[in-house]
N, C-alpha and C positions, 0 to 999 in steps of 0.2 A: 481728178487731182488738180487743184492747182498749178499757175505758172508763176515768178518772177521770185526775189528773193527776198521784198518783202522793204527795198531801200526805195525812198522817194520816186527815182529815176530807173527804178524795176519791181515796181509794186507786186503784193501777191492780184493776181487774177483770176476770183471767186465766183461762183455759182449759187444762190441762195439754195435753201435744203432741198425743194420740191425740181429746183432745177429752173424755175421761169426767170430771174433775171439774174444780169453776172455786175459786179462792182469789182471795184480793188480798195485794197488798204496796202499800209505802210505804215512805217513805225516812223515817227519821229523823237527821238531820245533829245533832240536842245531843248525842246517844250519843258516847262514848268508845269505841272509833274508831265515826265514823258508819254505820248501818246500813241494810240492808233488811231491814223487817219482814215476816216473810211469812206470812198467815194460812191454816191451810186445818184450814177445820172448829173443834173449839176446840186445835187445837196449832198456837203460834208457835213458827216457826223465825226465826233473826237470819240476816244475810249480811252483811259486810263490801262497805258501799255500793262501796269501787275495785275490785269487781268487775265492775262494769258497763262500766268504762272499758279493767281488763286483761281480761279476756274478748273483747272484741271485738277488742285490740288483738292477742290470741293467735288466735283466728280468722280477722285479716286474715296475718300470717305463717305458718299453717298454709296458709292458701291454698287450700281444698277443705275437701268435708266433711266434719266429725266425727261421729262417733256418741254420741250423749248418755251413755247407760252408768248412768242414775241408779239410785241402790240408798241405802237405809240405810246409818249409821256404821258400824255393826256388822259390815257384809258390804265383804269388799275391791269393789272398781271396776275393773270391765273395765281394762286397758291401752288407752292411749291414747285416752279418751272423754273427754268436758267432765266429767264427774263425778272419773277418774281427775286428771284437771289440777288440781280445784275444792280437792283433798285434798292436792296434790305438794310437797313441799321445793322444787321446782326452780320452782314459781310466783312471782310477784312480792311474797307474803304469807308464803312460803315455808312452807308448809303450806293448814290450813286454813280457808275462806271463811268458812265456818260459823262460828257462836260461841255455840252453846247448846251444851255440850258433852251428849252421848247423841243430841242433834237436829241432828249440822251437817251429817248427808249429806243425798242428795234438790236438791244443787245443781245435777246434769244432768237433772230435771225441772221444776224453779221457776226457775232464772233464765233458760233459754230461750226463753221467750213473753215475760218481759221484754224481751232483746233485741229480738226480734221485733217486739213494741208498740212500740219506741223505735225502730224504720225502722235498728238497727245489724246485725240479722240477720235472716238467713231459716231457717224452721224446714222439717221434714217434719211431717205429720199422720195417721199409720197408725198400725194397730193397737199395733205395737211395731216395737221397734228403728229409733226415731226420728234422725235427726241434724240437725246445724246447721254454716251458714256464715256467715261475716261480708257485709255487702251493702257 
């Protein structure tokens, strides 16, 4: 489980799925549109904060689990995984979540332990080829 609550100056403190490295995020709501910061190591990536709220809401209509699929901007995303969605026209952002442009992939690694810490999903924790569902 997560620690912090998630504010600049008490960030959540995350695990990626498998477990090998920890980052934090935080939300910043002044930001134009409001974000999630997400720290790991010294590279910030942004995310589009109504990710948190259409992510789950797309996980509860999928209805079963997804396979995370997270890769870099640079490399396409499996079909059909949280990463492939994060990046889609057909999303509710209609595109992508991301907003560091060269930084916005890595959405099906980073915002699934968020989910997760916010009691809206439930993750797997293996080696690889992680997936997630809505709780």
């Amino acid at each position: 489980m997560a620690s912090g609550t998630g504010a600049k100056d008490d960030p959540w403190v995350l695990r990626t799925p498998p477990g090998t490295s920890e980052y934090t995020m935080y939300r910043d709501e002044s930001s134009t549109p409001p974000t999630i910061v997400c720290q790991v190591g010294g590279t910030k990536l942004l995310y589009d904060l109504r990710a948190i709220d259409e992510l789950h809401a797309m996980l509860k209509a999928h209805g079963d689990w997804m396979p995370l699929g997270g890769t870099d901007e640079q490399k396409p995303a499996p079909d059909g995984t949280v990463e492939a969605w994060g990046r889609s026209s057909s999303n509710p952002r209609g595109g992508w979540y991301g907003l560091k442009k060269g930084l916005r992939g890595r959405f099906g690694v980073y915002m699934p332990p968020l989910l997760e810490a916010l009691g809206l999903a439930e993750v797997t924790h293996d080696a690889k080829a992680n997936k997630m569902r809505a709780r």
